[in-house]
C-alpha positions as CSV (number, residue, x, y, z in Angstrom):
1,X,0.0,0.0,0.0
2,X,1.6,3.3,-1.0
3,X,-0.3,6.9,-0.6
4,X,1.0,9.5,-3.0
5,X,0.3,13.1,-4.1
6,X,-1.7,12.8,-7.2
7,X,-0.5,14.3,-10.4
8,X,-1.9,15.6,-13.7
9,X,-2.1,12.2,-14.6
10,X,-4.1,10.9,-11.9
11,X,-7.1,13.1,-12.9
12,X,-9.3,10.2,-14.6
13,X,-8.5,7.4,-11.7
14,X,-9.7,9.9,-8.8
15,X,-12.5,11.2,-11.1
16,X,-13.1,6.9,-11.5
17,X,-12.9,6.4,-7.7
18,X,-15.3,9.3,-7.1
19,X,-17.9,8.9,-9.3
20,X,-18.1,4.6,-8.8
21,X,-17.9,5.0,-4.9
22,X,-20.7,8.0,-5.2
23,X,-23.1,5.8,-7.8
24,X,-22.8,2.4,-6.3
25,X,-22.7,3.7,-2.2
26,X,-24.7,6.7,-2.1
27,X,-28.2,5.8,-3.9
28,X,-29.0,3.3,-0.9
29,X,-28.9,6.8,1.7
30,X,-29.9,9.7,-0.8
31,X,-32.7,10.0,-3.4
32,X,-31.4,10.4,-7.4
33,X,-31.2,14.2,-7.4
34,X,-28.7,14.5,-4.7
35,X,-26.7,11.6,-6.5
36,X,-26.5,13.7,-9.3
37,X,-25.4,16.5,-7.2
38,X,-22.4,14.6,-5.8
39,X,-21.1,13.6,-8.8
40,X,-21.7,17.2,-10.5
41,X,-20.0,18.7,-7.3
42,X,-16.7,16.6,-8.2
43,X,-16.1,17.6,-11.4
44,X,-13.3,17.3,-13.8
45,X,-12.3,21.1,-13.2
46,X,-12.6,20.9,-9.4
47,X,-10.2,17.7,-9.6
48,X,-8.1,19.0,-11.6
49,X,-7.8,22.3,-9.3
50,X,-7.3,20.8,-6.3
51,X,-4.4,18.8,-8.2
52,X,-3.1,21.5,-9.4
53,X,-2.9,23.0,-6.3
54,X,-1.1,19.9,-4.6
55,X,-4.2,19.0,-2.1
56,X,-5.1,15.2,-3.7
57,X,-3.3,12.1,-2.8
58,X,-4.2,8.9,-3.8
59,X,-3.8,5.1,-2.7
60,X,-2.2,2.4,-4.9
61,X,-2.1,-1.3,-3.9
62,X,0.0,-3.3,-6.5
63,X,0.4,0.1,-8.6
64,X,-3.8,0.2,-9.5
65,X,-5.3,3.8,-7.9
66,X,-7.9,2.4,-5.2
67,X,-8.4,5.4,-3.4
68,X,-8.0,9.1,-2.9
69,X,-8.6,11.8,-0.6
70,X,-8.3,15.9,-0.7
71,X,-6.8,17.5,2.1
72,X,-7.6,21.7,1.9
73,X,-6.1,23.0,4.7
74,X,-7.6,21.9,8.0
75,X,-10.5,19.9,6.0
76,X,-10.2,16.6,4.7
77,X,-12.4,16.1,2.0
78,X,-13.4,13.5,-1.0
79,X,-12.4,10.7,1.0
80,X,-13.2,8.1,-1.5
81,X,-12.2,4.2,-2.0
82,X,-13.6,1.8,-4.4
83,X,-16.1,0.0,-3.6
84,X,-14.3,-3.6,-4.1
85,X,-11.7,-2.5,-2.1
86,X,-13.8,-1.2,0.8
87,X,-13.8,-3.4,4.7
88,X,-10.4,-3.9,4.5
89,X,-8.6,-1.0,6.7
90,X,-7.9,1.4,3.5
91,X,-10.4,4.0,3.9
92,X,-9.1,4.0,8.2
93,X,-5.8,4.1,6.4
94,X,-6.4,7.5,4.1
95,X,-8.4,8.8,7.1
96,X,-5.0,8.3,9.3
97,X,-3.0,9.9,6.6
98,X,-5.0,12.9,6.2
99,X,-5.7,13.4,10.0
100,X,-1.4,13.4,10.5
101,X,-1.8,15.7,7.7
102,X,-3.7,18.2,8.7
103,X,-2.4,17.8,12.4
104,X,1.0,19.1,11.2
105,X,-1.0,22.6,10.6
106,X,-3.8,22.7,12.3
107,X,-5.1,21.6,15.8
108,X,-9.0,21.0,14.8
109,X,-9.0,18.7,11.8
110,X,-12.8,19.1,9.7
111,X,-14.5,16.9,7.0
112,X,-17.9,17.0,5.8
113,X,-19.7,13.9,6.5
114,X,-22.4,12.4,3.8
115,X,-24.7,10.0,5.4
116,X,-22.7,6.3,4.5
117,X,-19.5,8.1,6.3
118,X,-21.1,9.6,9.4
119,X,-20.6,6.7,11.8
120,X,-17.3,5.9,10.8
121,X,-16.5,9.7,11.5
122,X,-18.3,9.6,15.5
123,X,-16.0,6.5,16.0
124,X,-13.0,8.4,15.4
125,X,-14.0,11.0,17.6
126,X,-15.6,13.5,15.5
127,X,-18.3,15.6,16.6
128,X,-21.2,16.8,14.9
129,X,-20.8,21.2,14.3
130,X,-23.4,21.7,12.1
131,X,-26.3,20.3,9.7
132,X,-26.4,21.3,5.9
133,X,-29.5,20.4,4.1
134,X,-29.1,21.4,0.0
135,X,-32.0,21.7,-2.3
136,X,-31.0,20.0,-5.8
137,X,-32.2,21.4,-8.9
138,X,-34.9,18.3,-9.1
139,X,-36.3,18.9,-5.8
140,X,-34.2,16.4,-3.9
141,X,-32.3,17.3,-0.9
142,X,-28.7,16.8,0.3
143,X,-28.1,16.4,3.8
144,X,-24.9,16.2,5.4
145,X,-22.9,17.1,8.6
146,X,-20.1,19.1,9.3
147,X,-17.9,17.5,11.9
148,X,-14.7,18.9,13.7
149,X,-12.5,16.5,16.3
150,X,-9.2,17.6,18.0
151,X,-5.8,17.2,15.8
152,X,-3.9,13.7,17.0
């Protein structure tokens, strides 16, 4: 297992890891309109900024791209893994990563937390700060939390 900051190059396997993980996770907690949202909200050009910019790693297990995560600051975002590789410790890994990460900066370390993530978030410690709900363009709502948890 080897986590890396993404490149250029990357673009297409965290856009893969996003958009799989989103359609095959999320539909079972949200309704189709806040799906949709999701995967418009990580777009190419929003990718590709944050790689730019140096904030997207990425998790390779026998050199194939299984997972990625954004780290902006004191916020870890996009924390995706595919769903074939998920139960087996890699999403706890990117998590631990990102939270050494961001403790290096920061003492509070936030994420926002969809609905599949939240209780893997309280286990760690996170706390609930505040409650987002987003009206989609088809009527649908998002709903998510923002969570905060002391740097390690």
């Amino acid at each position: 297992m080897n986590i890396r900051q993404a490149i250029k190059t990357d673009l297409n396997a965290v856009k893969n890891i996003t958009c799989e993980t989103i359609q095959t996770i999320y539909p079972h907690y949200y309704p189709e309109g806040a799906v949709d949202f999701f995967i418009r909200h990580h777009s190419d050009e929003n990718i590709d900024a944050d790689i730019e910019a140096g904030k997207v790693f990425i998790m390779e297990i026998d050199k194939a791209i299984i997972g990625t995560v954004t780290i902006k600051d004191n916020e870890i975002c996009r924390l995706f893994v595919l769903p074939q590789y998920q139960k087996n410790g890699y999403g706890r890994a990117l998590l631990d990563f990102s939270e050494k990460q961001v403790s290096k900066s920061s003492k509070r370390i936030r994420l926002d937390a969809s609905l599949p993530a939240k209780e893997i978030y309280i286990k760690r410690g996170y706390k609930e700060i505040e409650f987002h709900s987003i009206l989609t363009p088809n009527g649908h709502y998002l709903c998510y939390d923002i969570m905060e948890k002391n740097s390690i």
